[in-house]
ROKOL-325533 format. One record per residue: residue number from 1; chain; x, y, z of N, C-alpha, C in turn. Coordinates in pm, 1 decimal. Example, Ala and Ser with C-alpha at 12.3 -4.5 7.8 and 13.67 -1.06 7.14 Angstrom:
! residues 2
{1, 'A', {1319.0, -569.0, 780.0}, {1230.0, -450.0, 780.0}, {1320.0, -330.0, 780.0}},
{2, 'A', {1285.0, -225.0, 708.0}, {1367.0, -106.0, 714.0}, {1290.0, 3.0, 787.0}},
//
This chain:
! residues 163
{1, 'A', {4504.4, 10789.0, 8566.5}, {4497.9, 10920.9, 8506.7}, {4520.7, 10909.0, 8357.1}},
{2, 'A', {4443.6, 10921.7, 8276.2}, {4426.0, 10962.0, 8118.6}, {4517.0, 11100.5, 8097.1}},
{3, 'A', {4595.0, 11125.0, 7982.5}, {4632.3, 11225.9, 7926.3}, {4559.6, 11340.9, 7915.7}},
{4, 'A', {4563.5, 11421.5, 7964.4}, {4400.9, 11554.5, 7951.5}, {4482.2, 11640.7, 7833.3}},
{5, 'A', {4566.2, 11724.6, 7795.2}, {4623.1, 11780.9, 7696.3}, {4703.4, 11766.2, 7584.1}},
{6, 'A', {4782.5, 11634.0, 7588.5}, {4828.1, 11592.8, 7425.3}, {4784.2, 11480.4, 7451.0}},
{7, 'A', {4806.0, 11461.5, 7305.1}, {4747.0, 11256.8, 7268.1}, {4859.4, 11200.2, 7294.2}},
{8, 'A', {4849.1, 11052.4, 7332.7}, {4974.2, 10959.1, 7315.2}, {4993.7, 10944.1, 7152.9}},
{9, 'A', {5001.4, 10978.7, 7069.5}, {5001.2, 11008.0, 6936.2}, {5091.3, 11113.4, 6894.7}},
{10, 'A', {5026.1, 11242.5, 6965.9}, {5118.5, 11346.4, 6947.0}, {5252.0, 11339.2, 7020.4}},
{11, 'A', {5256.6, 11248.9, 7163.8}, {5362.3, 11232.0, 7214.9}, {5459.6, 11152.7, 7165.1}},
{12, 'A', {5397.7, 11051.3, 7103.3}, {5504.7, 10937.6, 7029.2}, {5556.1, 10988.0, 6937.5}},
{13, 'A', {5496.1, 11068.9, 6842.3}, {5530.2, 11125.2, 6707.3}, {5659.7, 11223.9, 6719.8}},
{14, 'A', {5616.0, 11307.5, 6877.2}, {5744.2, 11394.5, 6910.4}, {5918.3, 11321.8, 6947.6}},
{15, 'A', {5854.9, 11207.6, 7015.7}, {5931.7, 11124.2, 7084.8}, {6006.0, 11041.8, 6997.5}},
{16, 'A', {5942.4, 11021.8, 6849.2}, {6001.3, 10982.3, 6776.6}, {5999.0, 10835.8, 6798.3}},
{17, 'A', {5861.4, 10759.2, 6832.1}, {5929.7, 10643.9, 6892.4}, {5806.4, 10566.9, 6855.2}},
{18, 'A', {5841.6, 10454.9, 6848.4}, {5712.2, 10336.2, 6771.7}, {5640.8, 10293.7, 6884.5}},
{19, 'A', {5525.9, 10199.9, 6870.1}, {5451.4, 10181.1, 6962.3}, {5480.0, 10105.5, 7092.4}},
{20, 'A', {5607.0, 10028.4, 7068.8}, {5643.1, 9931.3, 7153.4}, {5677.9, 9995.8, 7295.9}},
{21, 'A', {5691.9, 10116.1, 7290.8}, {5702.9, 10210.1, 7450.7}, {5576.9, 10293.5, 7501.2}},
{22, 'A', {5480.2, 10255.7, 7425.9}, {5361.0, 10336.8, 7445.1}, {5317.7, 10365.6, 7636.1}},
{23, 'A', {5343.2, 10249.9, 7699.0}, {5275.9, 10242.6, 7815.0}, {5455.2, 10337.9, 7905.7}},
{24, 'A', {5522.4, 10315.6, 7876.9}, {5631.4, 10438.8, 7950.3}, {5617.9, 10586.9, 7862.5}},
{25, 'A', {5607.2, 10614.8, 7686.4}, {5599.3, 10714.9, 7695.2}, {5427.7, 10787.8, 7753.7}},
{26, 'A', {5337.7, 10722.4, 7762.6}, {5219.5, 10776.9, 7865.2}, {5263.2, 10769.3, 7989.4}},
{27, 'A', {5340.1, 10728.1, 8110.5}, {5341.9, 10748.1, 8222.4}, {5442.0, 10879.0, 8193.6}},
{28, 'A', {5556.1, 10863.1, 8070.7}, {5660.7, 11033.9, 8084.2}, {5537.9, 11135.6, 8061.0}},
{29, 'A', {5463.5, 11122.5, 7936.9}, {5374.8, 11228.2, 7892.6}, {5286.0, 11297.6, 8021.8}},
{30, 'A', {5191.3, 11199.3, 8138.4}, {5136.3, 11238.7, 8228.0}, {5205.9, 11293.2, 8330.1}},
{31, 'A', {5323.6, 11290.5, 8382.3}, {5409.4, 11323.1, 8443.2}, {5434.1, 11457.3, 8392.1}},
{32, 'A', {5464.6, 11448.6, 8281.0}, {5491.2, 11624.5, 8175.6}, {5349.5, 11722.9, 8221.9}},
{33, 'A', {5242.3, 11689.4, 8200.3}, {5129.9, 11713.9, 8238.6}, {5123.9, 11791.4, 8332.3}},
{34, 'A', {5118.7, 11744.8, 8417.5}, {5138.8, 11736.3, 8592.6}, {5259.9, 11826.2, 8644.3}},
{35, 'A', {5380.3, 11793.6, 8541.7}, {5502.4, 11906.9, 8579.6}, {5497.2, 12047.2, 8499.4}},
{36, 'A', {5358.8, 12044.8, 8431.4}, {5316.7, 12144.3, 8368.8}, {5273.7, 12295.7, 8433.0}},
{37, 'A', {5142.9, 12159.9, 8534.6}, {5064.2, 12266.1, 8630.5}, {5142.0, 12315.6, 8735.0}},
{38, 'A', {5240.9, 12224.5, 8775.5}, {5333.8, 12223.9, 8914.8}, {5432.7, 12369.4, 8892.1}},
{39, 'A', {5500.9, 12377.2, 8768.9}, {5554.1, 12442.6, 8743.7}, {5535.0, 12596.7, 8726.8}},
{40, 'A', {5384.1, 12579.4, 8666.5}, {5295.8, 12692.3, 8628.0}, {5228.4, 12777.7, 8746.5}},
{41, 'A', {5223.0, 12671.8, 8860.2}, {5166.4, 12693.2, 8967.0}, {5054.2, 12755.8, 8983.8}},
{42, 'A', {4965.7, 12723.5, 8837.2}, {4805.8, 12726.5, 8804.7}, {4734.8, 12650.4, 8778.8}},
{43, 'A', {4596.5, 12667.2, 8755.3}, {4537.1, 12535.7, 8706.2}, {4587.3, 12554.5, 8558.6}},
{44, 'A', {4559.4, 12453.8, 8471.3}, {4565.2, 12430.4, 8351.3}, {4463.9, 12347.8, 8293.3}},
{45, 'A', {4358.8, 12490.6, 8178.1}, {4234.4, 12403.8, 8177.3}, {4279.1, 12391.5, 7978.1}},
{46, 'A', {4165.9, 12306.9, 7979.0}, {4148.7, 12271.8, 7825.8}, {4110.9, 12399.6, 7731.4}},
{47, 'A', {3992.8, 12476.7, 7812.0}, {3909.3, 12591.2, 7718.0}, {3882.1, 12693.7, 7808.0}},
{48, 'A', {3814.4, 12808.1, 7761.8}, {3816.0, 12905.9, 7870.1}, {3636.4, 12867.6, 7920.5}},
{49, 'A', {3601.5, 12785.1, 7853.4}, {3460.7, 12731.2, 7878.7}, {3502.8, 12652.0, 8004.6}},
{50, 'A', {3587.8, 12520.5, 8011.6}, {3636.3, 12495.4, 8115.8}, {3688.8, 12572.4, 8260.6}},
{51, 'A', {3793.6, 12652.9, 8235.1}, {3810.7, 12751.3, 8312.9}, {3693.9, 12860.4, 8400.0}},
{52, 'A', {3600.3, 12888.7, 8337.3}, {3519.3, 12949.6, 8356.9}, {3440.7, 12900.5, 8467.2}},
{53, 'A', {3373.8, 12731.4, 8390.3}, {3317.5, 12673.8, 8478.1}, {3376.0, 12654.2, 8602.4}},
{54, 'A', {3510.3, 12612.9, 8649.1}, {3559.6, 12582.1, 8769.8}, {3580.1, 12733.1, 8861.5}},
{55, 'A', {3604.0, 12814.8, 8774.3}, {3607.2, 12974.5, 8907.2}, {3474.4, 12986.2, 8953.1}},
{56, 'A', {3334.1, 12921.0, 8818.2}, {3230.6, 12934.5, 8892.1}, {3172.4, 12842.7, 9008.1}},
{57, 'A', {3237.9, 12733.6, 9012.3}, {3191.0, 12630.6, 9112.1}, {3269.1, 12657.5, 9267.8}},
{58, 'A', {3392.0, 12735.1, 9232.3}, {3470.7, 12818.7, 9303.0}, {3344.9, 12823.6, 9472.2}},
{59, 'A', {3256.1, 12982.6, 9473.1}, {3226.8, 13001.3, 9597.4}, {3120.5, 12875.2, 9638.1}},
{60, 'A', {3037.6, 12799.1, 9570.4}, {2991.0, 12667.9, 9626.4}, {3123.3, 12586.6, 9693.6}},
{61, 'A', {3232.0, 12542.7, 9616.1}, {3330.9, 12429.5, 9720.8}, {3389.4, 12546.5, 9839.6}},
{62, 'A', {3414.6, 12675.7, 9838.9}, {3447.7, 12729.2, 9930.0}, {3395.6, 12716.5, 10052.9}},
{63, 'A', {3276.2, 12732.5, 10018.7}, {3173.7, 12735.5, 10169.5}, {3133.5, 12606.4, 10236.2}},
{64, 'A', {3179.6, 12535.7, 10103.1}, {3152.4, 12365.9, 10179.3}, {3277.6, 12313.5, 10258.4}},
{65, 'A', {3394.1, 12352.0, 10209.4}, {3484.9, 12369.0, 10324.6}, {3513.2, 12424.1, 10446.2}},
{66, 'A', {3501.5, 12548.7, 10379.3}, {3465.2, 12625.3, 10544.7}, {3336.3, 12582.3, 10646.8}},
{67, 'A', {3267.0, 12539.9, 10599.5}, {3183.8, 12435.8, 10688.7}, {3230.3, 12294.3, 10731.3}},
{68, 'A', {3338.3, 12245.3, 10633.1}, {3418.9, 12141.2, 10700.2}, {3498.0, 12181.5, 10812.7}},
{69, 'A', {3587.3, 12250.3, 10758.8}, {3693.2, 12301.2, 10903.6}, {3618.7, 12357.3, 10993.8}},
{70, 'A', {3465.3, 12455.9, 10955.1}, {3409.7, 12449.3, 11158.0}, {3400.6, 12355.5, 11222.5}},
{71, 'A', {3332.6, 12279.0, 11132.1}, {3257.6, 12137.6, 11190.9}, {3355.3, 12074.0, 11247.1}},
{72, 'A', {3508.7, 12023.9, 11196.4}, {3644.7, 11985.2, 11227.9}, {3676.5, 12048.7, 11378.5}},
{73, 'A', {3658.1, 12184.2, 11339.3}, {3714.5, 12245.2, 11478.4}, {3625.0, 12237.1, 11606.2}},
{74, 'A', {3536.3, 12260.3, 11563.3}, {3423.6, 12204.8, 11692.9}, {3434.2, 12074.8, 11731.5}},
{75, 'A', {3475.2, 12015.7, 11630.5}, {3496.2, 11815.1, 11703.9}, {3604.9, 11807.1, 11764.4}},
{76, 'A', {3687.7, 11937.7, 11730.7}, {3796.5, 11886.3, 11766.5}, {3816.5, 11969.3, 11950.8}},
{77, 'A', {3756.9, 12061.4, 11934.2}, {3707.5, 12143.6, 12070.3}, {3643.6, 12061.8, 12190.6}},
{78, 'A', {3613.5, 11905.9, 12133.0}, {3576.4, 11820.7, 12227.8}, {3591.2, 11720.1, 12280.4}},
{79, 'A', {3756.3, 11730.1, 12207.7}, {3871.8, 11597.1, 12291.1}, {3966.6, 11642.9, 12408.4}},
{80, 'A', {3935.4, 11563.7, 12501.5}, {3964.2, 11602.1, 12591.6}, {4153.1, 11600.3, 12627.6}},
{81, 'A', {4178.6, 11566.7, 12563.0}, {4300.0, 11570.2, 12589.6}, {4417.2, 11668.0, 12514.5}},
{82, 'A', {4432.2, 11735.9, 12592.5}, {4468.5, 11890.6, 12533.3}, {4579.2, 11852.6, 12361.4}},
{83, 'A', {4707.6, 11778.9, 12385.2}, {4717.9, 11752.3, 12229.5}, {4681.5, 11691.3, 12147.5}},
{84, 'A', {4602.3, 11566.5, 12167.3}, {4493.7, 11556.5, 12060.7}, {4414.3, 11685.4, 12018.6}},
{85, 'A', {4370.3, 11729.2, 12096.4}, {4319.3, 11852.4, 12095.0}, {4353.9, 11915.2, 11931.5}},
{86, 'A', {4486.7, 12012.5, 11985.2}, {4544.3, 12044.9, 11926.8}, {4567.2, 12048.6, 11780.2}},
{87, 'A', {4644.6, 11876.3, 11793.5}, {4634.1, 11786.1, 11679.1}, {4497.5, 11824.7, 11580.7}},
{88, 'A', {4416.7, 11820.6, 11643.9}, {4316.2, 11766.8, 11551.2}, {4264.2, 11878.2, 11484.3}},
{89, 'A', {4307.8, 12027.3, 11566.2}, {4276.9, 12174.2, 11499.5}, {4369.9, 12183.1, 11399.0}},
{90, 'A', {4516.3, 12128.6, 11407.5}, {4587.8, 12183.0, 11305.2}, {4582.6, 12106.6, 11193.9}},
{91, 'A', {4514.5, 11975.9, 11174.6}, {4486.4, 11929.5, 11085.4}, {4372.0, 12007.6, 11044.7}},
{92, 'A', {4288.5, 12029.1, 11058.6}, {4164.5, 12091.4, 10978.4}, {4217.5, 12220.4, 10928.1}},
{93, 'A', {4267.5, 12312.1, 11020.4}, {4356.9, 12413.7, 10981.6}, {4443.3, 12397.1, 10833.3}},
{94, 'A', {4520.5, 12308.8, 10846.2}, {4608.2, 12255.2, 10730.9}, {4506.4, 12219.9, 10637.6}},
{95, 'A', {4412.7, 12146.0, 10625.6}, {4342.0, 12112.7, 10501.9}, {4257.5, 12233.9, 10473.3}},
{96, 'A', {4193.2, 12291.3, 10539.8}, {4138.7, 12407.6, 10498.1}, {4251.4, 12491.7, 10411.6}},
{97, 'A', {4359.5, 12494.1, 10459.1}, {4456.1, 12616.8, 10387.9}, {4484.5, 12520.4, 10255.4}},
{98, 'A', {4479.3, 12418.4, 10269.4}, {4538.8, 12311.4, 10110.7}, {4415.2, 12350.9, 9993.1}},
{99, 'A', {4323.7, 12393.8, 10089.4}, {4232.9, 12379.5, 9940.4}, {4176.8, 12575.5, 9911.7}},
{100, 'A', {4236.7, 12613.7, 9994.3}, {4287.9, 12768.0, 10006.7}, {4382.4, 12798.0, 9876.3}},
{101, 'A', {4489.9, 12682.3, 9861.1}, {4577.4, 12678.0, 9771.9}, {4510.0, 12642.6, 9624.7}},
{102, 'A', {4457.6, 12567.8, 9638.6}, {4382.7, 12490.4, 9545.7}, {4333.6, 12636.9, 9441.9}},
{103, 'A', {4242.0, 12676.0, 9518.8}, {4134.9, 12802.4, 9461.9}, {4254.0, 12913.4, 9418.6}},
{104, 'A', {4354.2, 12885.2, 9440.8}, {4437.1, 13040.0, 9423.9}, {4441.1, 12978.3, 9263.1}},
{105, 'A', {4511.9, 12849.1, 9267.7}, {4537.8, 12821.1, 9143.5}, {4426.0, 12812.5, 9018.9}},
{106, 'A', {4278.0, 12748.5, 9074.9}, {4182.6, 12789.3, 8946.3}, {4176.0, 12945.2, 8951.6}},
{107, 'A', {4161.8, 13007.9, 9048.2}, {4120.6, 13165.9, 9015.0}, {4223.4, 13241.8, 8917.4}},
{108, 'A', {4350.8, 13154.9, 8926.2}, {4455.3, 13218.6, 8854.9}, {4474.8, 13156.8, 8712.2}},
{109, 'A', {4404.8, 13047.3, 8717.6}, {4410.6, 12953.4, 8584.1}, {4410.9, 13019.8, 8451.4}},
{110, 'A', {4512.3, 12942.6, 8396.4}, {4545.8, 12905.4, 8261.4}, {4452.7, 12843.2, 8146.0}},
{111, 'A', {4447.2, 12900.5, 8011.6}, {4395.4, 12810.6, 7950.9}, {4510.2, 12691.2, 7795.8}},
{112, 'A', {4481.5, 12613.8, 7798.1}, {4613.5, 12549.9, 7783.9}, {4652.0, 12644.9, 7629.8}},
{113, 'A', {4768.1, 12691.4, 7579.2}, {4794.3, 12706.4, 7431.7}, {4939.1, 12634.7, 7398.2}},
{114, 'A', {4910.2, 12669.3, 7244.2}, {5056.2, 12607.8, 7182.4}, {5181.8, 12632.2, 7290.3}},
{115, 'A', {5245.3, 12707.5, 7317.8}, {5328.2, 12689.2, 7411.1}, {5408.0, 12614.7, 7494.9}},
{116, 'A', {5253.2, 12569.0, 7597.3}, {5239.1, 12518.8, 7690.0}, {5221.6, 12399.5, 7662.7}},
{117, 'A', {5153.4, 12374.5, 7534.9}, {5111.1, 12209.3, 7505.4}, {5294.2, 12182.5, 7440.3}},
{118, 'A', {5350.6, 12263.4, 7340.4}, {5520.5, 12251.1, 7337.5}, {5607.9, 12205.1, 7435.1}},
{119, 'A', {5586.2, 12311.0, 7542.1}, {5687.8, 12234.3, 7636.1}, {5642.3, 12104.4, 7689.2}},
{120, 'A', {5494.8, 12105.3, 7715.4}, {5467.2, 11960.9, 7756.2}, {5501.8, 11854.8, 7661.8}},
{121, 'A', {5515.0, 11862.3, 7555.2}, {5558.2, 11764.5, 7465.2}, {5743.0, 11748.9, 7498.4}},
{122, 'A', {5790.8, 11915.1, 7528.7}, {5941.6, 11860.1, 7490.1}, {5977.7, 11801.1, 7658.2}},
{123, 'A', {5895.7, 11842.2, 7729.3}, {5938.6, 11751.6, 7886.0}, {5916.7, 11582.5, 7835.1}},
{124, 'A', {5795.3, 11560.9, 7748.7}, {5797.2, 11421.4, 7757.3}, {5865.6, 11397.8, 7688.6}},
{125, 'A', {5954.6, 11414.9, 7578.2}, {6075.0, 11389.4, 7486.0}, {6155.9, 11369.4, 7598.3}},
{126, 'A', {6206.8, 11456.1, 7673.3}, {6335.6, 11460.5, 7764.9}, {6323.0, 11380.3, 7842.8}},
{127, 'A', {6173.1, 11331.7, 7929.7}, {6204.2, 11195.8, 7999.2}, {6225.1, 11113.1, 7942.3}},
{128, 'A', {6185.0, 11066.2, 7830.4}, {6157.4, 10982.0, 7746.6}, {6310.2, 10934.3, 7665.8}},
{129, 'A', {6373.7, 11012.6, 7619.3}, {6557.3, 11020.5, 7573.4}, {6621.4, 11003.4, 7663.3}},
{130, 'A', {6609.3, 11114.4, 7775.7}, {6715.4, 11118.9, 7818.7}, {6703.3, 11003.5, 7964.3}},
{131, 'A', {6594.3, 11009.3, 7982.5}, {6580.3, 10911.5, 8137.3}, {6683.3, 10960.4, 8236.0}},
{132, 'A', {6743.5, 11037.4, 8237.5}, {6811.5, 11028.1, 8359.3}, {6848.1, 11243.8, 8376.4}},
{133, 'A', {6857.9, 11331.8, 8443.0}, {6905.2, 11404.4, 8445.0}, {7072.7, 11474.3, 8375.0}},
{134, 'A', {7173.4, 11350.3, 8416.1}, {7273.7, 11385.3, 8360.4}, {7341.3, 11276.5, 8256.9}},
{135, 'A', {7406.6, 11329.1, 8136.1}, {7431.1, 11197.6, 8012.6}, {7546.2, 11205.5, 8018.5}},
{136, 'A', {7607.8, 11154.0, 7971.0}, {7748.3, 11120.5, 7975.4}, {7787.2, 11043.9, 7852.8}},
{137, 'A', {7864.9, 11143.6, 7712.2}, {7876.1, 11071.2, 7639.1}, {8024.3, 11026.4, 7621.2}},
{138, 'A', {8050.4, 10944.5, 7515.7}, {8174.6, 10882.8, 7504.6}, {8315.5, 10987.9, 7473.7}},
{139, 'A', {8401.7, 10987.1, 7569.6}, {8484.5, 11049.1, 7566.4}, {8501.7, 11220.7, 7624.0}},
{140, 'A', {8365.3, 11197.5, 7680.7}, {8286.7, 11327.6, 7738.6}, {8261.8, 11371.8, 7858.9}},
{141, 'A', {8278.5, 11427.4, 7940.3}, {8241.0, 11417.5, 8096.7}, {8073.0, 11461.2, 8060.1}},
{142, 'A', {8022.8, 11465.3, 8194.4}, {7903.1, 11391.3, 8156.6}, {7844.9, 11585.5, 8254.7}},
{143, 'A', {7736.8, 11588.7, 8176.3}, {7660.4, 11678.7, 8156.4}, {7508.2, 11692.5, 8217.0}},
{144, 'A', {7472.6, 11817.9, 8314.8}, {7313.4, 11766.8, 8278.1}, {7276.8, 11873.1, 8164.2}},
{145, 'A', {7161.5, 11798.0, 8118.0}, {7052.0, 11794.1, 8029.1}, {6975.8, 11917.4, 8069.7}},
{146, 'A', {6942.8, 12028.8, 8006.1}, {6874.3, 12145.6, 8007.2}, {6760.3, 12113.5, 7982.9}},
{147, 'A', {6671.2, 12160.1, 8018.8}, {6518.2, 12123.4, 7997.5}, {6439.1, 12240.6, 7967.6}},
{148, 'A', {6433.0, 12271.6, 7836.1}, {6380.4, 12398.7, 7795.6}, {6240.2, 12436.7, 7782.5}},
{149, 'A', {6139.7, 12308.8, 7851.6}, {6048.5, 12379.6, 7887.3}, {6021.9, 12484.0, 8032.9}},
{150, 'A', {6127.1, 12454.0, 8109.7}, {6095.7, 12550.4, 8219.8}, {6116.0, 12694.3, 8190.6}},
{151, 'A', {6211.7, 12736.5, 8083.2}, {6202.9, 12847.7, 8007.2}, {6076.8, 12925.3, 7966.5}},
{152, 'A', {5952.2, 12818.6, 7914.5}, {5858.8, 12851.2, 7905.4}, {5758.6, 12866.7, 8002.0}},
{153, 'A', {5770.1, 12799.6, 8081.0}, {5646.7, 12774.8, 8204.3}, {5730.6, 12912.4, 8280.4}},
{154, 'A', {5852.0, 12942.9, 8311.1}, {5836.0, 13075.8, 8388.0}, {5780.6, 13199.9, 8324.5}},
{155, 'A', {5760.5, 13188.7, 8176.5}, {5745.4, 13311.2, 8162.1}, {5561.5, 13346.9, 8246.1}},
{156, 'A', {5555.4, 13207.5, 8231.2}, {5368.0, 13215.4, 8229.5}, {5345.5, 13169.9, 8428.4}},
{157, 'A', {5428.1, 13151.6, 8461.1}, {5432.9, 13077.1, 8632.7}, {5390.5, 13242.8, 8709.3}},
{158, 'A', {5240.6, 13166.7, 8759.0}, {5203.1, 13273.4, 8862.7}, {5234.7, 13302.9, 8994.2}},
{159, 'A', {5311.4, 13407.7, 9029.4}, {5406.1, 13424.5, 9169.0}, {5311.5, 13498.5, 9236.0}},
{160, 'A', {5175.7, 13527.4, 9248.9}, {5127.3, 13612.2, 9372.9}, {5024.7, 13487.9, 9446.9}},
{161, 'A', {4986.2, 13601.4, 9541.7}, {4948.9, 13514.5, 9692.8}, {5004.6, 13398.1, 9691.8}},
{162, 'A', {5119.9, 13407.1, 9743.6}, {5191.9, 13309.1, 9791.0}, {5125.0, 13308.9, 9956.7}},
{163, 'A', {5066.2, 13141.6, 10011.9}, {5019.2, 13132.9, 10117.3}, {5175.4, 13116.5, 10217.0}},
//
């Protein structure tokens, strides 16, 4: 996985840190990424040109799924053994609803701004410093570490249709 929203450039520069960590601050930075969308519990596109395109490709992958899970359920309508059976409906069931999830999040999608590209920078600072959740300095009982991009990602974190 490549960086899709800051550079390893802009991350180092935040991070404050020379090149010699480049290959850990890109695994913190993609991770930031990723705890971006997770958090946001949307997609997170580059442009609204991007965005656009994926709500439009939207009812094509819909229907190609829902033609997976018939097709699933009919194969699965023809094992004879009642929990295989079963088995094999609630798996299609389950993946059908995963990508149920999927579509909530482009339909609800984000397009990335300053903000959002901020906190993603200050999550990769914070893995990146702090490495660990709680610090403990000298003479100090030991503390966790606030992470002030989740401050930001709730304001923007989409809470409807929850499946």
């Amino acid at each position: 996985m490549a960086l899709e929203f800051i550079t390893l450039d802009e991350a180092r520069t935040h991070c404050r840190a020379d090149g010699e960590d480049d290959d850990l601050i890109s695994l913190y930075a993609e991770a930031a990424e990723k705890d971006a969308q997770v958090s946001l519990n949307r997609a997170v596109f580059k442009s609204a040109d991007d965005l656009a395109t994926a709500i439009a490709a939207l009812p094509a992958t819909m229907a190609a799924a829902r033609q997976a899970r018939d097709d699933a359920l009919a194969a699965a309508d023809e094992i004879s053994d009642m929990c295989d059976r079963l088995e094999a409906r609630a798996v299609a069931e389950t993946t059908y609803r995963g990508q149920q999830f999927l579509w909530s999040q482009i339909r609800n999608g984000i397009v990335i701004d300053a903000m959002i590209k901020g906190a993603i920078l200050m999550t990769t600072a914070h893995y990146y410093q702090n490495r660990a959740n709680v610090v403990a300095g000298q003479g100090a009982a030991a503390v966790q570490v606030p992470l002030n991009a989740e401050w930001i990602y709730e304001k923007r974190r989409y809470m409807g249709e929850l499946l």
